[in-house]
C-alpha positions as CSV (number, residue, x, y, z in Angstrom):
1,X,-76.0,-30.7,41.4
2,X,-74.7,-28.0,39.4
3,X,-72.0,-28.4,36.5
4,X,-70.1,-26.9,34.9
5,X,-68.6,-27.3,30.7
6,X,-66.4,-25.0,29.1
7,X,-67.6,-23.1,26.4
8,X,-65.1,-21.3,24.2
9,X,-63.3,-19.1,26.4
10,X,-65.9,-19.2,29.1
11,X,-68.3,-22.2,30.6
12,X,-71.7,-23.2,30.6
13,X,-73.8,-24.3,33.9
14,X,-76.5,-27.0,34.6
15,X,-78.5,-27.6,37.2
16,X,-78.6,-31.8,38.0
17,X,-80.7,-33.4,40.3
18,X,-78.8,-35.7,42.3
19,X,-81.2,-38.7,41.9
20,X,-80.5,-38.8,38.1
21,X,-77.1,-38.2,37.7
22,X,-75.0,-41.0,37.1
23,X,-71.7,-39.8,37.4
24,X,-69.2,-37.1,36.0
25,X,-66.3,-38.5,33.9
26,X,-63.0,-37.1,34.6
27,X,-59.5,-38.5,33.3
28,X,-57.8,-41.0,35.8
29,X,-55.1,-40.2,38.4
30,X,-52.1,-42.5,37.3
31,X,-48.7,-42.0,39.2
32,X,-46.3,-40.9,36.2
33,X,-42.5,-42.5,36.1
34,X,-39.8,-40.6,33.4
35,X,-41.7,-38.3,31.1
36,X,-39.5,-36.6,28.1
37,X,-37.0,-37.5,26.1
38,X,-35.5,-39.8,29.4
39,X,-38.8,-41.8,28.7
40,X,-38.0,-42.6,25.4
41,X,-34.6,-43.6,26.6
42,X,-36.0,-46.0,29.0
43,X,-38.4,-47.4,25.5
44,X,-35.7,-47.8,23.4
45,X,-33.9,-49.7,26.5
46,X,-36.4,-51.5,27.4
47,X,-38.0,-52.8,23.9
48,X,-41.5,-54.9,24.4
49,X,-41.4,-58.1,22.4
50,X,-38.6,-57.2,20.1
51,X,-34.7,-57.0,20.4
52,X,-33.1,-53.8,20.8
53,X,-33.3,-51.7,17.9
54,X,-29.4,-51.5,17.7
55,X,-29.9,-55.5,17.3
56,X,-31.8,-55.9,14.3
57,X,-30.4,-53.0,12.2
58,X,-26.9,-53.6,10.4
59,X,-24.7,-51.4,8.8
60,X,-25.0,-50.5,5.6
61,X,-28.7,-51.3,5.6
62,X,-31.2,-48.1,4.6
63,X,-33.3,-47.3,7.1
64,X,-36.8,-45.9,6.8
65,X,-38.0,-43.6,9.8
66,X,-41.8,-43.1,9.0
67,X,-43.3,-40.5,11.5
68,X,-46.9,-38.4,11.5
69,X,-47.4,-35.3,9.3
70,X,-48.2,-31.8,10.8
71,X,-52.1,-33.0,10.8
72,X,-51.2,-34.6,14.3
73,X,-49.2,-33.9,17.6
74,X,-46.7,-36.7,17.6
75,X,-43.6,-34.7,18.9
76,X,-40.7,-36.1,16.5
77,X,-38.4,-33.6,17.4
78,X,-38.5,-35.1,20.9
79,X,-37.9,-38.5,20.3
80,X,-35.4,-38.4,17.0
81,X,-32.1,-37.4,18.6
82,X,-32.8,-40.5,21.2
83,X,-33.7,-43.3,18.1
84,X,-30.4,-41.3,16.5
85,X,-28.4,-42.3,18.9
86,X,-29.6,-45.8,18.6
87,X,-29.2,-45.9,15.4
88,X,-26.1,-44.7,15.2
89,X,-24.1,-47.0,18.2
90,X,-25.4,-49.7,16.0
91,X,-23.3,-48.5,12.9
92,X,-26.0,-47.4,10.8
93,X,-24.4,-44.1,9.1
94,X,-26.7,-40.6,9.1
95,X,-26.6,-41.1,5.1
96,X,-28.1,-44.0,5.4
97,X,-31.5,-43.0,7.1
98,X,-34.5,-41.5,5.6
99,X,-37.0,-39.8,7.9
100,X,-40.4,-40.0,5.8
101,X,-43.4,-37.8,7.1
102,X,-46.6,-40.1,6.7
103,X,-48.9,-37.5,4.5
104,X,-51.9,-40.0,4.2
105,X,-53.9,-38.3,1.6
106,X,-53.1,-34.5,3.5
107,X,-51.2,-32.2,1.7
108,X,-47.7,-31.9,1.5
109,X,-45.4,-29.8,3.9
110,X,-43.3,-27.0,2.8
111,X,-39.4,-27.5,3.9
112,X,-40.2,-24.9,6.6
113,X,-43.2,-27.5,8.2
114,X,-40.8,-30.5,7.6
115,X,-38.1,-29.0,10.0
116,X,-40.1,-28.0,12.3
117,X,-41.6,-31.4,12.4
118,X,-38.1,-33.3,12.4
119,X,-36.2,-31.2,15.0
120,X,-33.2,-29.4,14.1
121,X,-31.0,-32.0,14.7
122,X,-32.4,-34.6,12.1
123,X,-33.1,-32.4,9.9
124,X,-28.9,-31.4,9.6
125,X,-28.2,-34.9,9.8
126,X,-30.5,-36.7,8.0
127,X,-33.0,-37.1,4.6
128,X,-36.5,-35.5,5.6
129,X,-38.9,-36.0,3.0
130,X,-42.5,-36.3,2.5
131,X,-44.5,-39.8,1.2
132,X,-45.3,-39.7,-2.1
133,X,-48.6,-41.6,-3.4
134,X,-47.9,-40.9,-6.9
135,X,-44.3,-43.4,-6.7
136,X,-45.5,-46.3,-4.8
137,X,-44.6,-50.0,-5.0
138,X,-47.2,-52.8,-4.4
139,X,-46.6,-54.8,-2.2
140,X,-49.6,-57.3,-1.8
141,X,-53.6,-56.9,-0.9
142,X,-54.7,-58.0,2.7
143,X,-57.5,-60.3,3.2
144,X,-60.5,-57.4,3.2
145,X,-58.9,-56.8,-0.2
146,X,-57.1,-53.6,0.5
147,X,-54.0,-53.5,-1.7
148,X,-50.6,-52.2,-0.1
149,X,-49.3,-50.2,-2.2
150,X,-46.6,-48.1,0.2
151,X,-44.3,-45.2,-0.6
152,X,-41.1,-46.3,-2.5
153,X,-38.9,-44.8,0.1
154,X,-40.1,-46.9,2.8
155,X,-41.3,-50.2,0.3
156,X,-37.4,-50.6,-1.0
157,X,-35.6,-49.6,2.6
158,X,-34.0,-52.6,4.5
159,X,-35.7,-51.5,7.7
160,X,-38.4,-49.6,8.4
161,X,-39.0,-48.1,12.0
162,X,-42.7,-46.8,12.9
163,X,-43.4,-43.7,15.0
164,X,-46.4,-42.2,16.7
165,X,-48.2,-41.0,19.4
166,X,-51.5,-43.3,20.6
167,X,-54.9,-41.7,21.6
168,X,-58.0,-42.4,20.8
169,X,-59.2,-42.9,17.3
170,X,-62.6,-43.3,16.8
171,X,-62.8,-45.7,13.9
172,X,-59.3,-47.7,13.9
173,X,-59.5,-47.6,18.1
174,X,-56.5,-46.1,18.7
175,X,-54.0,-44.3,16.6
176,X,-50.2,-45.2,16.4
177,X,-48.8,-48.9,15.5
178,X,-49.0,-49.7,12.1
179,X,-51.7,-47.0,11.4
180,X,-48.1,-45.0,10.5
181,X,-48.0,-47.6,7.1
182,X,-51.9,-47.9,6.7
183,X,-53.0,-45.2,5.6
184,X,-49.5,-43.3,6.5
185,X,-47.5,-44.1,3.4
186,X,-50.5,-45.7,1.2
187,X,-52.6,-44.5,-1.7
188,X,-55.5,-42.8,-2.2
189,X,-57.4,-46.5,-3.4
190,X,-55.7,-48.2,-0.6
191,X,-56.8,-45.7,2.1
192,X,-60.1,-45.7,0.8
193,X,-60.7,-49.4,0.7
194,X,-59.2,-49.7,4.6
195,X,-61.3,-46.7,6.0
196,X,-64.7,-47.5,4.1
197,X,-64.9,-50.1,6.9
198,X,-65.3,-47.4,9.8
199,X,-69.4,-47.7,9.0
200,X,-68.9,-51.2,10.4
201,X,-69.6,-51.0,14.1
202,X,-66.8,-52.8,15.4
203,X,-64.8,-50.0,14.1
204,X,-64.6,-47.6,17.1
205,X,-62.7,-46.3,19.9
206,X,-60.9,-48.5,21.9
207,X,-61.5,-51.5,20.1
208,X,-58.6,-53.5,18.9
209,X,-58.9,-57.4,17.8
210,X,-62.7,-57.0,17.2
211,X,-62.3,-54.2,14.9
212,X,-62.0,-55.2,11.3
213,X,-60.8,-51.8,10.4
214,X,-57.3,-52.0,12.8
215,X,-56.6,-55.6,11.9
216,X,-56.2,-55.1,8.3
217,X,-54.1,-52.3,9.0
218,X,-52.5,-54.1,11.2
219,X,-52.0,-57.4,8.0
220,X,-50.6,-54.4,6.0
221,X,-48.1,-53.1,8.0
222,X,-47.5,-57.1,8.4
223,X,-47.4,-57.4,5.0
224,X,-45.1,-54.4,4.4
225,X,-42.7,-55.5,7.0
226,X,-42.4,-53.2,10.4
227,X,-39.4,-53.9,12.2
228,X,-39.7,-51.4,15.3
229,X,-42.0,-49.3,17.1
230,X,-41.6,-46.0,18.8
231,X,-44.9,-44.8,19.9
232,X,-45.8,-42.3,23.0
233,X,-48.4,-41.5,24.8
234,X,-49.1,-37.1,25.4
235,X,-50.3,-35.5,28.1
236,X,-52.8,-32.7,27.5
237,X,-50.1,-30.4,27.4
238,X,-48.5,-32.6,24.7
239,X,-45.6,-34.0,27.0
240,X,-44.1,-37.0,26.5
241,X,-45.3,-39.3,29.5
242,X,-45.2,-43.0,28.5
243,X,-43.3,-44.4,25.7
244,X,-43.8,-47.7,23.9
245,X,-41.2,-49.5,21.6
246,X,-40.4,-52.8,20.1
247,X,-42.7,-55.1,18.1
248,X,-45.0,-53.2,16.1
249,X,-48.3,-55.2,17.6
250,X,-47.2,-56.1,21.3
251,X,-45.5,-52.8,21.9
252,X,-48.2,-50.7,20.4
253,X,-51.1,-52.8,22.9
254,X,-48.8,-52.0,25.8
255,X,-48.9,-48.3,24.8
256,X,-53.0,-48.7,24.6
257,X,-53.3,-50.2,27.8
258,X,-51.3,-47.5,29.5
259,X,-53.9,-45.0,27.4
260,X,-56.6,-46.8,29.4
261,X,-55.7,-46.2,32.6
262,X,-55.6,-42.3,32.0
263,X,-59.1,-42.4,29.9
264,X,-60.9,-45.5,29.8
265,X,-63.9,-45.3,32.2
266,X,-66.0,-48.5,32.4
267,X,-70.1,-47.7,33.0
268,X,-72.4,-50.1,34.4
269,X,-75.0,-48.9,32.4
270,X,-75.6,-46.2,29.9
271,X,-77.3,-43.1,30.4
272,X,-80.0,-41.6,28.6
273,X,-79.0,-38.0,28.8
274,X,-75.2,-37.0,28.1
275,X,-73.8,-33.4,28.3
276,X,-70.7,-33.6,26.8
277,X,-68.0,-30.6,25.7
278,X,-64.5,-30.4,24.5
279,X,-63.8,-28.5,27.6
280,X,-63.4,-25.3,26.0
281,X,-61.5,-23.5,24.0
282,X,-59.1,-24.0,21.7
283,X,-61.0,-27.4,21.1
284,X,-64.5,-26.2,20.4
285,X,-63.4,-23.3,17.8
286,X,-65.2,-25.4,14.9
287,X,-67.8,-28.5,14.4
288,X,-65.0,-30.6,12.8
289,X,-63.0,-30.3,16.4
290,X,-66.3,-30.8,18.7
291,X,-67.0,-34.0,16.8
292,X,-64.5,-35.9,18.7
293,X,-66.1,-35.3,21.9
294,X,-69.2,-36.2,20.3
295,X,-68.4,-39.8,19.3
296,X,-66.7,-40.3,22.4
297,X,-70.3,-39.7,24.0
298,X,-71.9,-41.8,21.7
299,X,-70.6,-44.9,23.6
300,X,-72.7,-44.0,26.5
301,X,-75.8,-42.6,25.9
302,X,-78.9,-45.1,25.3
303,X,-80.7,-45.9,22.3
304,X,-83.5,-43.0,21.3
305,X,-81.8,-41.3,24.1
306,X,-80.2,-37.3,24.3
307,X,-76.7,-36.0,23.5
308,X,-76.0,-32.3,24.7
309,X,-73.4,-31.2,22.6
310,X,-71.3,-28.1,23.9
311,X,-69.2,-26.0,22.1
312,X,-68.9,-22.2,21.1
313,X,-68.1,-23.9,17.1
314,X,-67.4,-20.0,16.7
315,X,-65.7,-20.5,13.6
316,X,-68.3,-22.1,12.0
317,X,-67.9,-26.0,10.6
318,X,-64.3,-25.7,10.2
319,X,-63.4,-28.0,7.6
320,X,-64.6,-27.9,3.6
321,X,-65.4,-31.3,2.9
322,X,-66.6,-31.4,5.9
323,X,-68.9,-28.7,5.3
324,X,-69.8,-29.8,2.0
325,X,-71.3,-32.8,3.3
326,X,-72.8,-31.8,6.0
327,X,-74.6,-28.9,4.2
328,X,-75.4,-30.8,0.6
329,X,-76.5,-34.4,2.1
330,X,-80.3,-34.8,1.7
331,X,-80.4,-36.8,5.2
332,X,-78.1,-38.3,7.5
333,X,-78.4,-41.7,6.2
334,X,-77.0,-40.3,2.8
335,X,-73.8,-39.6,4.2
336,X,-73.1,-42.9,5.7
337,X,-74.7,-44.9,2.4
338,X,-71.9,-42.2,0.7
339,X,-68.8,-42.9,2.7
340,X,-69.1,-46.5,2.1
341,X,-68.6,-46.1,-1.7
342,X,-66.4,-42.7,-1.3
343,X,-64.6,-41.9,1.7
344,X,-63.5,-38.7,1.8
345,X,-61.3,-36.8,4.8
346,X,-63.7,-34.2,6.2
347,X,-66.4,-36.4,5.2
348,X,-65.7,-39.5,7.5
349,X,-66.8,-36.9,10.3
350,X,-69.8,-36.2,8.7
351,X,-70.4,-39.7,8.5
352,X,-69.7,-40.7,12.1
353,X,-72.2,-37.7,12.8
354,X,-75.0,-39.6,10.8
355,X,-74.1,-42.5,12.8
356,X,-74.5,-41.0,15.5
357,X,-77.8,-39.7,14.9
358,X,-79.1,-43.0,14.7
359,X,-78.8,-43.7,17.9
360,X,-79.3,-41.0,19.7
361,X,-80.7,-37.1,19.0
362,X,-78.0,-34.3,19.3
363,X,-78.8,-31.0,21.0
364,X,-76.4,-28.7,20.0
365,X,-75.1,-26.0,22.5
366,X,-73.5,-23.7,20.5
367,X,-72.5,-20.0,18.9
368,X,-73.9,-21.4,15.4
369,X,-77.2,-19.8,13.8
370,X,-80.5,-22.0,14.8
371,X,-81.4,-22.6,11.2
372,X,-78.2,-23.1,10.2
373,X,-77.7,-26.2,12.8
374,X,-81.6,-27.4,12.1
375,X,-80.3,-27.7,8.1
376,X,-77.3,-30.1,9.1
377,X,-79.4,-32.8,11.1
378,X,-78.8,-31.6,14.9
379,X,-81.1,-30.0,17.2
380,X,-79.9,-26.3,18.2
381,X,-80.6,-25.4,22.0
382,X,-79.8,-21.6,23.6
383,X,-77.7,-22.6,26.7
384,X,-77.0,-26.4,28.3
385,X,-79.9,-26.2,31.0
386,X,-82.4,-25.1,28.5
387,X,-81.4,-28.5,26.6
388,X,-80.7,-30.3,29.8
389,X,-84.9,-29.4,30.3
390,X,-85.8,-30.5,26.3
391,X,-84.1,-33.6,26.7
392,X,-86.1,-34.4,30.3
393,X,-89.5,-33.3,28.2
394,X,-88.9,-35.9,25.8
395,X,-87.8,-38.5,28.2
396,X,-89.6,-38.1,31.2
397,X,-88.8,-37.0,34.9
398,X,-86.8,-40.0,35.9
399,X,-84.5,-40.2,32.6
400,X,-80.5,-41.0,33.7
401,X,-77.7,-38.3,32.8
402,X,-74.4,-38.6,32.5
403,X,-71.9,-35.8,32.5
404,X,-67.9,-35.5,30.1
405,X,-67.0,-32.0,30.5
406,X,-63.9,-32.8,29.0
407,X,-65.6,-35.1,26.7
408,X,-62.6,-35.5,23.7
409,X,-60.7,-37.3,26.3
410,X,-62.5,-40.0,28.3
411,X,-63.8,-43.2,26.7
412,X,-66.9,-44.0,28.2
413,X,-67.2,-48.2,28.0
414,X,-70.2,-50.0,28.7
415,X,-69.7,-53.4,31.2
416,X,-72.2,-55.4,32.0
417,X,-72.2,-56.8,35.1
C-alpha cells in the first residue's frame, strides 16, 4: 500500500505491504454542535459541576482572569467579550477585573502582543497585564513538595477564573485546567520542582489521575483557590468547537473526554515500525515543532523497535536551549539525568527525545545535514522508503508498521484485550 506524509511544503511516499500494516491513524469524525463564540455561550450557560459564574462572583469582589501567553493558541479574544458579559450581569464592575496573561517562565509581551492577545474589547475595558514571578505571594507547598508561590495579582484577588484551550500535552496529559496556575502564574523554583516529574513515566499524554505531574498541579491550583473554568477545545484551523466551563477539575475532564473522541485512537497492539510526520508544513519547519509528533508515536511503537521521523526541520533545531542540549549532551541519558535536577524550557524536549530513544531508535527523514543528525542521537535516512527498508533490515521481513501522517495530532493508546 502506498502512503503518503507531508514533508514541508510537499510529501513523502512509501511503499507498504499490506500484510504488515497495521493501520493508518487519522483524527476521528465527530458530529460538531455550536462552534464560536455561541459555544462559549452555551459553556458559560451550561456550567459542569459549578454554579453559574454570575452565581459565585459578587460585587465589589476583584476578579482575576488568568489566560495563556502568546506561546500558545488559546483564542482569548474569542471568548472574553462572552465571560464579560457574565461578569458584568452579575454586577462585577470592568474596574474591578484584571485579565493576567499566564507568562510561565516565557518572556514578557510587549503592550502590542497583550492586545492582540485580549481582544480589543477587554483590552478598552479592562486591566491587561502580564504575571510577574519576581512579586509573588506563597501560598502553601503541595504534597510532592512543590511550593505555590502565584503572582500577587491573582494570589490577593477574591476570585480567580481559569482560561485555556485543552490538547494534548505530553508530560502533564493534557493542557488547560489548572495548568493556567501551575506553572501559569508560578515561579521559576515552583515550575521547576512540578515539571522535573515529567521523567516519571506516568507523566504523558493523555494521562490524568495516574500522572503525578497533573495531580500536583492540580493540589496547587486547589491550594490557590480556582473558582471557574473556561477552557475550549480548537480545531486545526484554531476554531472554537467545544467549550468546557465550571469546576476547575470536572469541567476540565469533560473537555478531555471530548479531545478523545477527535484524537484518541486505542491499538490492540503496538507496532514495531512507526512512520510518523507533522503533516507538513508549517509544523515541521524546526526539530523543536516535529518533536511533538514524535512523542505522540512513542506510545505505539514496540520496545527496540523503529520510529520514522518526517519532517523537512528546514530551519534547523529551532529553539536555543533546545539546541544547546541537544548538541552539548555527551549521550542521551545525560539529558534526562540533567532535566531531573535542572529543567529548563527547550530542554524538556530534548529530554523527552532521550526518553524516547530508550525505547525505540529514531530515523530521521529530514532536510538536516547527515552528520549533523548522527551528532544529536538520531539516525538520519535520505527519503521515508529508504528508512521504511533500514528499519525492515534490522527487524526482519515480518516486522508490523504502523502509519500517523498527521502524527502531532492523534494519540495512539495501547489496550489490551
Amino acid at each position: 500500500m502506498k502512503l503518503s506524509f507531508g514533508f514541508g511544503a510537499g510529501t513523502q511516499e512509501a511503499e507498504v505491504p499490506e500484510k504488515n500494516l497495521l493501520g493508518v491513524l487519522h483524527a476521528n469524525e465527530v458530529e460538531l454542535g455550536l462552534t464560536g463564540e455561541a459555544e462559549v455561550r452555551r459553556a458559560l450557560a451550561e456550567p459542569i459541576g459549578s454554579p453559574r459564574l454570575g452565581e459565585i462572583v459578587r460585587p465589589g469582589e476583584k476578579i482575576a482572569i488568568v489566560t495563556s501567553d502568546i506561546t500558545r493558541p488559546m483564542p482569548t479574544y474569542k471568548v472574553m467579550p462572552a465571560l464579560l458579559d457574565e461578569l458584568y450581569a452579575a454586577g462585577v464592575k470592568a474596574e474591578d477585573i484584571t485579565l493576567v496573561f499566564a507568562l510561565g517562565s516565557h518572556r514578557k509581551h510587549t503592550d502590542e502582543e497583550r492586545k492582540k492577545l485580549a481582544g480589543e474589547r477587554a483590552w478598552k475595558e479592562i486591566a491587561c497585564v502580564d504575571s510577574d514571578p519576581a512579586d509573588c505571594v506563597h501560598m502553601g507547598v503541595t504534597a510532592a513538595g512543590t511550593p505555590v508561590d502565584i503572582t500577587r495579582v491573582v494570589a490577593e484577588a477574591d476570585r480567580r477564573i481559569c482560561l485555556g484551550n485543552i490538547e494534548y500535552h505530553y508530560f502533564a496529559g493534557y493542557s488547560g485546567g489548572a495548568k493556567a496556575i501551575m506553572p501559569g502564574v508560578s515561579t521559576r523554583d515552583a515550575i521547576q520542582s512540578n515539571h522535573s516529574m515529567m521523567v516519571r513515566p506516568e507523566a504523558c499524554a493523555g494521562a490524568l489521575e495516574t500522572n503525578p505531574l497533573r495531580m500536583d498541579i492540580e493540589e496547587a491550583g486547589a491550594i490557590c483557590g480556582i473558582d471557574f473554568i473556561l477552557n475550549v477545545v480548537l480545531s486545526e484551523h484554531k476554531e472554537i468547537i467545544r467549550a468546557a466551563a465550571g469546576h476547575p477539575v470536572k469541567a476540565h475532564r469533560a473537555g478531555c473526554a471530548f479531545l478523545d473522541t477527535l484524537y484518541l485512537k486505542e491499538l490492540p497492539r503496538g507496532a514495531d515500525i512507526v512512520l510518523v510526520s507533522q503533516g507538513g508544513a508549517p509544523k515541521d519547519l524546526n526539530l523543536y515543532q516535529t518533536q511533538k509528533a514524535l512523542d505522540n508515536a512513542r506510545h505505539a511503537v514496540n520496545p527496540g523497535g523503529v520510529i520514522v521521523l518526517i519532517g523537512s526541520c528546514k530551519e534547523g533545531l529551532g529553539e536555543r536551549v533546545f539546541e544547546e542540549w541537544m548538541t552539548t549532551s555527551p549521550s542521551p541519558g545525560a539529558m534526562i539525568e540533567r532535566i531531573g535536577r535542572d529543567f529548563q524550557l527547550g530542554g524538556h524536549k530534548a529530554a523527552a527525545i532521550a526518553m524516547t530513544l530508550e525505547k525505540a531508535d529514531i530515523y530521521l527523514v529530514s532536510d538536516l545535514e547527515a552528520d549533523f543528525v548522527r551528532s544529536i542521537f538520531l539516525t538520519p535516512q535520505p527519503s521515508v522508503q529508504e528508512a521504511l527498508d533500514k528499519a525492515f533490515e534490522k527487524l526482519g521481513p515480518e516486522a508490523t508498521v504502523l502509519a500517523m501522517p498527521y502524527g502531532g495530532s492523534t494519540l495512539p493508546r495501547i489496550v489490551k484485550q
